[in-house]
Every structure is written in C-alpha cells, then in structure tokens.
PyMOL Python script that loads the backbone (N, CA, C, O; Angstrom):
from pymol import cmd

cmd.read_pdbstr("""\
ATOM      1  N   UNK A   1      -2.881 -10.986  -2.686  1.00  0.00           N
ATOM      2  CA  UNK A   1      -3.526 -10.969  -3.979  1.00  0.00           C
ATOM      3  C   UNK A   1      -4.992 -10.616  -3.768  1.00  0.00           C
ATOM      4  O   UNK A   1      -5.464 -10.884  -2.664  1.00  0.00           O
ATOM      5  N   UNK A   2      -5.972  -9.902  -4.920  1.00  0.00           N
ATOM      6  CA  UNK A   2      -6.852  -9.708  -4.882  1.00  0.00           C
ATOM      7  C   UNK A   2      -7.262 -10.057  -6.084  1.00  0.00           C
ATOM      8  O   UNK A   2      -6.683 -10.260  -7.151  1.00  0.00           O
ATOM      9  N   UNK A   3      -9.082 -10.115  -5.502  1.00  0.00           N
ATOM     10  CA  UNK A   3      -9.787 -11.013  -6.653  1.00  0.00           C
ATOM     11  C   UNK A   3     -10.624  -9.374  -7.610  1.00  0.00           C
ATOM     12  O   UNK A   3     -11.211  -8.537  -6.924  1.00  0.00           O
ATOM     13  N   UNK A   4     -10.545  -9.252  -8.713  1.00  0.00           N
ATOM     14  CA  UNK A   4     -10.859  -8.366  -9.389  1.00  0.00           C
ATOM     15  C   UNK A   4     -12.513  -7.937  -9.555  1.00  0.00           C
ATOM     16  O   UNK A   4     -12.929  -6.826  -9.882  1.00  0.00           O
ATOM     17  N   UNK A   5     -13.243  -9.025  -9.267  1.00  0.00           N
ATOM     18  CA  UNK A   5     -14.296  -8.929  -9.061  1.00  0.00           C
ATOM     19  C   UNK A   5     -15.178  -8.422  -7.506  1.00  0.00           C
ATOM     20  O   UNK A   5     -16.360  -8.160  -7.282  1.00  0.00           O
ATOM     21  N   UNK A   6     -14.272  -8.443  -6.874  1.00  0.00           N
ATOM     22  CA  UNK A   6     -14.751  -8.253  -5.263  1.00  0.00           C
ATOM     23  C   UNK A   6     -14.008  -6.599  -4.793  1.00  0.00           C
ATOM     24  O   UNK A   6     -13.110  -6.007  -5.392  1.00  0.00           O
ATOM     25  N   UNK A   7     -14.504  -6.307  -3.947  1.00  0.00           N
ATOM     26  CA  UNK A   7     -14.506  -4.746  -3.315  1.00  0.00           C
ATOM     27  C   UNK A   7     -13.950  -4.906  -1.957  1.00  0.00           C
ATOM     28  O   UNK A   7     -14.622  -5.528  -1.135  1.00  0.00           O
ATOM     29  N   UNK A   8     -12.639  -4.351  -1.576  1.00  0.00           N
ATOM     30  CA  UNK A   8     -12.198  -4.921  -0.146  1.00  0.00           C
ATOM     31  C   UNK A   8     -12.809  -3.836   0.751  1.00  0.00           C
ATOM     32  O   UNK A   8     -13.059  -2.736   0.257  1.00  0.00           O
ATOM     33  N   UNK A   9     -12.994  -4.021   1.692  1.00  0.00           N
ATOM     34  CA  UNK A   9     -13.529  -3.617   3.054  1.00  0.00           C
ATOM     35  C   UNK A   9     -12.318  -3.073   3.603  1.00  0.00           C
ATOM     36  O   UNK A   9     -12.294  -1.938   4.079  1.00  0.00           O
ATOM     37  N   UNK A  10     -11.196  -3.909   3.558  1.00  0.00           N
ATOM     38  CA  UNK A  10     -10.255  -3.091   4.268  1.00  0.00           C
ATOM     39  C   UNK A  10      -9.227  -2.263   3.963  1.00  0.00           C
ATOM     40  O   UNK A  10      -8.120  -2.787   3.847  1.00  0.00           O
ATOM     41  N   UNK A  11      -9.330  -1.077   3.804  1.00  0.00           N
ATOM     42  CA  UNK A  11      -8.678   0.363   3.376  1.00  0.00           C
ATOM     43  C   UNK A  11      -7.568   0.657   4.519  1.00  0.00           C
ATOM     44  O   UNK A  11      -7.974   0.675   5.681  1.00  0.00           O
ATOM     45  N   UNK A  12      -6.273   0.876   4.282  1.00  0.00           N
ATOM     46  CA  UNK A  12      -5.954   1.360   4.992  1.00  0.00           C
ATOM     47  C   UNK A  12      -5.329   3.018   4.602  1.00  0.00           C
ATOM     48  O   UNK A  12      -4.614   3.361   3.661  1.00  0.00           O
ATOM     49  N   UNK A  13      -6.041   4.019   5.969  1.00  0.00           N
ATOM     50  CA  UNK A  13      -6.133   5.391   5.175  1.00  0.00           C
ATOM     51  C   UNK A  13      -4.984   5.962   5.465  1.00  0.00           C
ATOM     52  O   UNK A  13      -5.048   7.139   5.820  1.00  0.00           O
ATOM     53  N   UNK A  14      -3.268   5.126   5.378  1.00  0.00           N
ATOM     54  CA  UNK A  14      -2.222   5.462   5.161  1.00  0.00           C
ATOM     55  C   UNK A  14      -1.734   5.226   3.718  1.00  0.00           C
ATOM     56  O   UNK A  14      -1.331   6.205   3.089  1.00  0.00           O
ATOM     57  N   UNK A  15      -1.736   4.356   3.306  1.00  0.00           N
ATOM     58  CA  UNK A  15      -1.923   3.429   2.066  1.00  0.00           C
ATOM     59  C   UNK A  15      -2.553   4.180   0.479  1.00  0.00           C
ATOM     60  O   UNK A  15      -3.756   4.436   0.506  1.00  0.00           O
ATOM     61  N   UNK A  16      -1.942   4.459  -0.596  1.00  0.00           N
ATOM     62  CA  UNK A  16      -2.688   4.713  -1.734  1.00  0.00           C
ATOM     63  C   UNK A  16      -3.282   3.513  -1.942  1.00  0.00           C
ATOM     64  O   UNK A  16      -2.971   2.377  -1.584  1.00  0.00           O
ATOM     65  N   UNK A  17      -4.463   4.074  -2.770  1.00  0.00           N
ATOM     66  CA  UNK A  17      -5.802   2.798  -2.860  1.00  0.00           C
ATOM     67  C   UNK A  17      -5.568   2.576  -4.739  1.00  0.00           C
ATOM     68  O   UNK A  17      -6.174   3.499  -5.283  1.00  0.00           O
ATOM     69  N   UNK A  18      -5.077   1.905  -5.506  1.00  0.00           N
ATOM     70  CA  UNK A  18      -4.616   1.296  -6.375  1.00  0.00           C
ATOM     71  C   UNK A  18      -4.795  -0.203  -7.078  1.00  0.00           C
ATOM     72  O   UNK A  18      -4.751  -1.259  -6.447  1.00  0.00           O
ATOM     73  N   UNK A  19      -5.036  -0.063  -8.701  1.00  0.00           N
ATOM     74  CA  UNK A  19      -5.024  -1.179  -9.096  1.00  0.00           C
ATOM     75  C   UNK A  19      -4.735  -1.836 -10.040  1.00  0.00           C
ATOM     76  O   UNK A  19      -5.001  -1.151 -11.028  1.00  0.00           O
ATOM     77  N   UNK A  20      -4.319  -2.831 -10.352  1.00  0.00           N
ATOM     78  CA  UNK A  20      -3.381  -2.956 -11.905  1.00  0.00           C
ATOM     79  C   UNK A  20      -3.395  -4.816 -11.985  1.00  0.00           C
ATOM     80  O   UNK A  20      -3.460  -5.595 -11.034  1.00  0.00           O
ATOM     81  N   UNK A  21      -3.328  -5.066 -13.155  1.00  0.00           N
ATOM     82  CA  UNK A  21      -3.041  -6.077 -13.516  1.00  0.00           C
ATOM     83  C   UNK A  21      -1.482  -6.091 -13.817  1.00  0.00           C
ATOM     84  O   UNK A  21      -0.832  -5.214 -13.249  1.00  0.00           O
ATOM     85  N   UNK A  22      -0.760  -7.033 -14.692  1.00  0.00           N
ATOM     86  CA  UNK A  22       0.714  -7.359 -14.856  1.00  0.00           C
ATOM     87  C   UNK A  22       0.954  -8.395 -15.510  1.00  0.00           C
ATOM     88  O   UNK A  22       0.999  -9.369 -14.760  1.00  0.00           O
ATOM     89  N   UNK A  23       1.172  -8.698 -16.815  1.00  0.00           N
ATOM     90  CA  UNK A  23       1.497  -9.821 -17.367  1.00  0.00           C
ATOM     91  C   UNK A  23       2.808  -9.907 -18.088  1.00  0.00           C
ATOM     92  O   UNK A  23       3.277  -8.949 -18.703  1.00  0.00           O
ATOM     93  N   UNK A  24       3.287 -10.873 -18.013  1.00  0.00           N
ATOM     94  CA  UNK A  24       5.066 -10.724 -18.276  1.00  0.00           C
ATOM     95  C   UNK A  24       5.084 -11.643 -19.417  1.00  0.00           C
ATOM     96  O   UNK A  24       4.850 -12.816 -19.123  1.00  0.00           O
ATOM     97  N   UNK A  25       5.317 -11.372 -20.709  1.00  0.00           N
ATOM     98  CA  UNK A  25       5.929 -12.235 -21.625  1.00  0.00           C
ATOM     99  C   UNK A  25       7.569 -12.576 -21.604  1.00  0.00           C
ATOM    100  O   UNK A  25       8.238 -12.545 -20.571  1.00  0.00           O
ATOM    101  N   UNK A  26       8.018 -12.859 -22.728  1.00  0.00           N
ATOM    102  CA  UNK A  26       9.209 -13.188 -22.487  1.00  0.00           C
ATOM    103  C   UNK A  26      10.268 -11.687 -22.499  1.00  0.00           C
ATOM    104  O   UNK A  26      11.291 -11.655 -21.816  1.00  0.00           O
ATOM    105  N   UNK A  27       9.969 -10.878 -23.098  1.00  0.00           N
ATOM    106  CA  UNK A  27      10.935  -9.833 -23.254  1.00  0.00           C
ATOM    107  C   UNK A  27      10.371  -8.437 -22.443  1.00  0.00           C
ATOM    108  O   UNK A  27      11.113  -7.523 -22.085  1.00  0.00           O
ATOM    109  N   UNK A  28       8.530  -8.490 -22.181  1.00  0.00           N
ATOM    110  CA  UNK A  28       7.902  -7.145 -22.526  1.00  0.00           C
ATOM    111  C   UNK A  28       6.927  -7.547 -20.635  1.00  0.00           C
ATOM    112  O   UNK A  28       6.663  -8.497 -19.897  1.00  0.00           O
ATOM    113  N   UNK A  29       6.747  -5.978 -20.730  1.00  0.00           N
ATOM    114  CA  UNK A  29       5.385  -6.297 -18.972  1.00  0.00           C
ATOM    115  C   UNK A  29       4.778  -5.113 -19.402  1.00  0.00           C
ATOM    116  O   UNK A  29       5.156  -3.943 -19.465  1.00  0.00           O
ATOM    117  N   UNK A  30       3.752  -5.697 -19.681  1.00  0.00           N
ATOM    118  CA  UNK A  30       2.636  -4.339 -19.585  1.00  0.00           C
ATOM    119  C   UNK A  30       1.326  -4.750 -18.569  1.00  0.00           C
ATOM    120  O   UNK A  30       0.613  -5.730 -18.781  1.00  0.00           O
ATOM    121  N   UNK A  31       1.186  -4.005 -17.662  1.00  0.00           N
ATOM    122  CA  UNK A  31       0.550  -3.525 -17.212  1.00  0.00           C
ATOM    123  C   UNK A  31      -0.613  -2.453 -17.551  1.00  0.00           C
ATOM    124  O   UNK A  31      -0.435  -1.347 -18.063  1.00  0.00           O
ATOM    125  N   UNK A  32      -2.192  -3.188 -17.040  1.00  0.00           N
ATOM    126  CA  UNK A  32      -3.258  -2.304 -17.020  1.00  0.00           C
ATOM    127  C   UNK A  32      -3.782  -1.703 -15.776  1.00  0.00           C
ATOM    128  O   UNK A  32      -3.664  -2.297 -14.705  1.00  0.00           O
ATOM    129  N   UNK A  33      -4.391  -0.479 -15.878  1.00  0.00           N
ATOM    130  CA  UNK A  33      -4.709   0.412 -14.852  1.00  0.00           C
ATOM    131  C   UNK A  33      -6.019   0.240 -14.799  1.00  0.00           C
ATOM    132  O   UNK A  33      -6.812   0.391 -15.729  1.00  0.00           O
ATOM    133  N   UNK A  34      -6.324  -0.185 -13.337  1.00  0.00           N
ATOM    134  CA  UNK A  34      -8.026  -0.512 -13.310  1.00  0.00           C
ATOM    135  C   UNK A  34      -8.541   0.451 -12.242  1.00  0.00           C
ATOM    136  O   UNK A  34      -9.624   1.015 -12.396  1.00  0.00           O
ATOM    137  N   UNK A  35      -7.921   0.613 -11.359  1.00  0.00           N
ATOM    138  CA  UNK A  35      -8.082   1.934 -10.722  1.00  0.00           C
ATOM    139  C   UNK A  35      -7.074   2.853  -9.846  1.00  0.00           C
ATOM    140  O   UNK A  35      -5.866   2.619  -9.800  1.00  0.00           O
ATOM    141  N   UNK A  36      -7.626   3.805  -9.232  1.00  0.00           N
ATOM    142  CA  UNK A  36      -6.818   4.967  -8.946  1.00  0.00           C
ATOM    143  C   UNK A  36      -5.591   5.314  -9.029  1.00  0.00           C
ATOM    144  O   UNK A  36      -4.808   5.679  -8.152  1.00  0.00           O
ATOM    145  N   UNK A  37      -5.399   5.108 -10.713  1.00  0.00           N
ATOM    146  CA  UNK A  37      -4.344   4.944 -11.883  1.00  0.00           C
ATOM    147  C   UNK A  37      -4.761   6.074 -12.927  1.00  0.00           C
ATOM    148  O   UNK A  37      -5.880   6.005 -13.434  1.00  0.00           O
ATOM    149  N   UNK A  38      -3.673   7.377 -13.350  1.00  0.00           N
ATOM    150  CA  UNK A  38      -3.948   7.821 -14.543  1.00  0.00           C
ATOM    151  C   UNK A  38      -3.915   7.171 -15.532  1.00  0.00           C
ATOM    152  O   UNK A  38      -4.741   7.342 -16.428  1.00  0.00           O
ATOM    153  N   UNK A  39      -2.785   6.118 -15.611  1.00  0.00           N
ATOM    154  CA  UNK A  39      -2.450   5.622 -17.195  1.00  0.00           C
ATOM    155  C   UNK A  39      -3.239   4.643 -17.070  1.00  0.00           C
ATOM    156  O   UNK A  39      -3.511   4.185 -15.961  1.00  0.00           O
ATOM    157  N   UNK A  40      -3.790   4.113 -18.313  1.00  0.00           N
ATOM    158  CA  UNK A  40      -4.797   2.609 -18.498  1.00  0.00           C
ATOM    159  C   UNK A  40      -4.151   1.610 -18.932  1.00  0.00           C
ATOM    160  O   UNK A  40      -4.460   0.457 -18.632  1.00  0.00           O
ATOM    161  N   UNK A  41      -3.129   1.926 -19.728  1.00  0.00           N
ATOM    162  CA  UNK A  41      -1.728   0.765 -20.236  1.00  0.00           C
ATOM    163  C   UNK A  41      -0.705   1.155 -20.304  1.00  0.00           C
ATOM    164  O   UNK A  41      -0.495   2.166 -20.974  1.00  0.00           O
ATOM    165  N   UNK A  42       0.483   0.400 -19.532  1.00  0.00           N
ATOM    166  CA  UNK A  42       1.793   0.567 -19.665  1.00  0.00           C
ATOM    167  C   UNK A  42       2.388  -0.371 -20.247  1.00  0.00           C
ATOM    168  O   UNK A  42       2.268  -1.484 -19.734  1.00  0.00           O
ATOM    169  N   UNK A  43       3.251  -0.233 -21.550  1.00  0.00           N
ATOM    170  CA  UNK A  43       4.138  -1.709 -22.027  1.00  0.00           C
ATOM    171  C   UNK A  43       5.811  -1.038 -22.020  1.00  0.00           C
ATOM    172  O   UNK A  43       6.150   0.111 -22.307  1.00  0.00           O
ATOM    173  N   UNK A  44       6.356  -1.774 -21.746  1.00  0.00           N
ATOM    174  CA  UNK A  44       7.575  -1.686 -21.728  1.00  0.00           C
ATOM    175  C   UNK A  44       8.319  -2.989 -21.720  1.00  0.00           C
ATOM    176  O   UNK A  44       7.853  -4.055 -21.318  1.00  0.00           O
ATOM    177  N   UNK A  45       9.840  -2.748 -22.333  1.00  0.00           N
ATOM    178  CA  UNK A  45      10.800  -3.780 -22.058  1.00  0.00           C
ATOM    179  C   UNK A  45      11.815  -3.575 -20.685  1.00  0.00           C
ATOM    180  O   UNK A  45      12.070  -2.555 -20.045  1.00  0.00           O
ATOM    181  N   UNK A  46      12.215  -4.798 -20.537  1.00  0.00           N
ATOM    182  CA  UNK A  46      13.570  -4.660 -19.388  1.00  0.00           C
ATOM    183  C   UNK A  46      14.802  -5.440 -19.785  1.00  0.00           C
ATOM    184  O   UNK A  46      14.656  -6.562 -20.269  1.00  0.00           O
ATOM    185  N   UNK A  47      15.505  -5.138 -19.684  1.00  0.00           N
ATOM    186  CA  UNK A  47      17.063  -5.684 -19.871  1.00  0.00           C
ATOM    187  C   UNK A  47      16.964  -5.779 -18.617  1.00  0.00           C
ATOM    188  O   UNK A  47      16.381  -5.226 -17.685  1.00  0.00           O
ATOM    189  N   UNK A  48      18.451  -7.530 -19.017  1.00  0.00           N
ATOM    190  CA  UNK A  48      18.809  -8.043 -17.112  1.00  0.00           C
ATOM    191  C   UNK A  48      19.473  -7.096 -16.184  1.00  0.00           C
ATOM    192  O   UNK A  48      20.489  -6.406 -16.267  1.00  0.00           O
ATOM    193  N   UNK A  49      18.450  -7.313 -15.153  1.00  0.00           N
ATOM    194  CA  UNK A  49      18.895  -5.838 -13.944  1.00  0.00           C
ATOM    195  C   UNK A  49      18.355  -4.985 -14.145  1.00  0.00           C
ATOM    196  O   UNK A  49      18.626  -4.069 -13.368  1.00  0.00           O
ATOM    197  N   UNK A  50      17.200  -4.627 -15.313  1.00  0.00           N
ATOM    198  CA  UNK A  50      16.845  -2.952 -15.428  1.00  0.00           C
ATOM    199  C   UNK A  50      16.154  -2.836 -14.755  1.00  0.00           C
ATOM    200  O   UNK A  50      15.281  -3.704 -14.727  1.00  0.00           O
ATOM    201  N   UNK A  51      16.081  -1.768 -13.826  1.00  0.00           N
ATOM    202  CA  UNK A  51      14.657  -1.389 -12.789  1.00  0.00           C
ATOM    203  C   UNK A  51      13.710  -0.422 -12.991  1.00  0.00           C
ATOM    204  O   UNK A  51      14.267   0.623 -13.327  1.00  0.00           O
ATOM    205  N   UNK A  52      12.599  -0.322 -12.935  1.00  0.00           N
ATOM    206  CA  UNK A  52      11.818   0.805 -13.116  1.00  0.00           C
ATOM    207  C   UNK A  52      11.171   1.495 -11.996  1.00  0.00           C
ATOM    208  O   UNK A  52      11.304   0.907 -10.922  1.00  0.00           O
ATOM    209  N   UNK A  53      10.429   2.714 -11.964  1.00  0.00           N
ATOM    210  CA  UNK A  53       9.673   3.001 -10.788  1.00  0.00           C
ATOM    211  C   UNK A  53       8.531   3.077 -11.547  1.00  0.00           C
ATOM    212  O   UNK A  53       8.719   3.506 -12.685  1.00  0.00           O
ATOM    213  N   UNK A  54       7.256   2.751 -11.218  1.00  0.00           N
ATOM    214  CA  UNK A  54       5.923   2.692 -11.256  1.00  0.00           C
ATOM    215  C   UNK A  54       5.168   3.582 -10.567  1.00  0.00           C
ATOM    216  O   UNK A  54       5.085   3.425  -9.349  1.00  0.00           O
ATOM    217  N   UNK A  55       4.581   4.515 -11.104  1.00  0.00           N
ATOM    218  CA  UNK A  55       3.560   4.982 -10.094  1.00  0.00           C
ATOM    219  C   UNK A  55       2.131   5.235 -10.948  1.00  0.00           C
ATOM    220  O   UNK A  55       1.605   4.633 -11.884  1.00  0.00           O
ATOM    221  N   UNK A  56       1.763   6.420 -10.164  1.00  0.00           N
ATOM    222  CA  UNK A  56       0.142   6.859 -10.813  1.00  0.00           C
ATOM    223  C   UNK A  56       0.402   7.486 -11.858  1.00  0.00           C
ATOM    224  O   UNK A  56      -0.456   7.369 -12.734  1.00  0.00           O
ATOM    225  N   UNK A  57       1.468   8.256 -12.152  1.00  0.00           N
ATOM    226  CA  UNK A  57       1.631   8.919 -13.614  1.00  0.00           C
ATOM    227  C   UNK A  57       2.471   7.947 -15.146  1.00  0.00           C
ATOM    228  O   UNK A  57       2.446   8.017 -16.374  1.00  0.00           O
ATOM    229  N   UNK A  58       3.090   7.162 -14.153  1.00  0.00           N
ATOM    230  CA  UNK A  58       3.670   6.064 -15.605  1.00  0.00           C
ATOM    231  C   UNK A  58       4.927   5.497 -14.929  1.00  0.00           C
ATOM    232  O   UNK A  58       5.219   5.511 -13.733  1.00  0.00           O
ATOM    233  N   UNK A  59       5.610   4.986 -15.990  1.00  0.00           N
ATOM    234  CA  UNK A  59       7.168   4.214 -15.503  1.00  0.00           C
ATOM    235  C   UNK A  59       8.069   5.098 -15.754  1.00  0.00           C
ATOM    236  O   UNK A  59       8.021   5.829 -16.744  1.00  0.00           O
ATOM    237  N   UNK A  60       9.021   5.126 -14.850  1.00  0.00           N
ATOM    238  CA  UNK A  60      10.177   5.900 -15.077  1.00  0.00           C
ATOM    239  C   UNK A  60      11.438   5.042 -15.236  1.00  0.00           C
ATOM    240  O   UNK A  60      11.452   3.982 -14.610  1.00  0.00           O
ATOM    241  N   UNK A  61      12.382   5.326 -15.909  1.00  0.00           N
ATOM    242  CA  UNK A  61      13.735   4.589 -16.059  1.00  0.00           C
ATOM    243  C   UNK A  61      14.542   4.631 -14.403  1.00  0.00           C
ATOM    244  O   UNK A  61      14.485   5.668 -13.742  1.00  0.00           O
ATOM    245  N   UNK A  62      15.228   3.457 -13.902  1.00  0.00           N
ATOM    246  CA  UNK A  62      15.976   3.614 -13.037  1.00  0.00           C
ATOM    247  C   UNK A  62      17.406   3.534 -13.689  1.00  0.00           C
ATOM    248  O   UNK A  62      17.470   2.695 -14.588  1.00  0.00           O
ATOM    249  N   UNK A  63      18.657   4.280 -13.411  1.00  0.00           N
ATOM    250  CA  UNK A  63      20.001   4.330 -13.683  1.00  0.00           C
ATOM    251  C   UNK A  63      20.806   3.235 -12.714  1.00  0.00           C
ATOM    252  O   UNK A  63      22.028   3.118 -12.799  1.00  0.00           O
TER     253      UNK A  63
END
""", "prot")
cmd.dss("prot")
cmd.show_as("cartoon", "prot")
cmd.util.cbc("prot")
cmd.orient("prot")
C-alpha cells in the first residue's frame, strides 16, 4: 500500500509507474486515476464471478 501524499523513491524500471484509488460499494467499484492513467474515473458494476481487465486506457469485459 501507498500513502497518497508521499513520492516513492523506489521505481522499478521494469514495472509501469501507476496510480488509482478503489472504492467498492455494495453493487458498483469505481475507481480514480491519479497518475500515469488516461482515464480519471472508472465506475462500473460486477455480477458474481465477473472479471474485468484494467489498464491505462479503461476496463474491459472478461468472458
């Protein structure tokens, strides 16, 4: 975990450098993009078992 206010020192230059918050209500997760993120908010729902992929451009549906 990281603290949102602090700047880490340690990069690793294999690693995308990324950042997001995540808060889960009961049905919905949206996610904010704080850095080296195109999107700034993602909300979406999940049904039991649904999976998504996450990246720098948005969520994608998993089958």
């Amino acid at each position: 975990m990281t603290e949102l206010n602090k700047n880490s020192s340690l990069k690793d230059s294999h690693l995308a450098d990324f950042l997001f918050t995540l808060n889960k209500s009961k049905d919905k997760i949206k996610l904010v993009g704080i850095e080296g993120i195109i999107w700034n908010e993602l909300s979406f729902t999940l049904s039991n078992n649904q999976k998504r992929i996450i990246n720098q451009n948005g969520a994608l549906e998993l089958n």
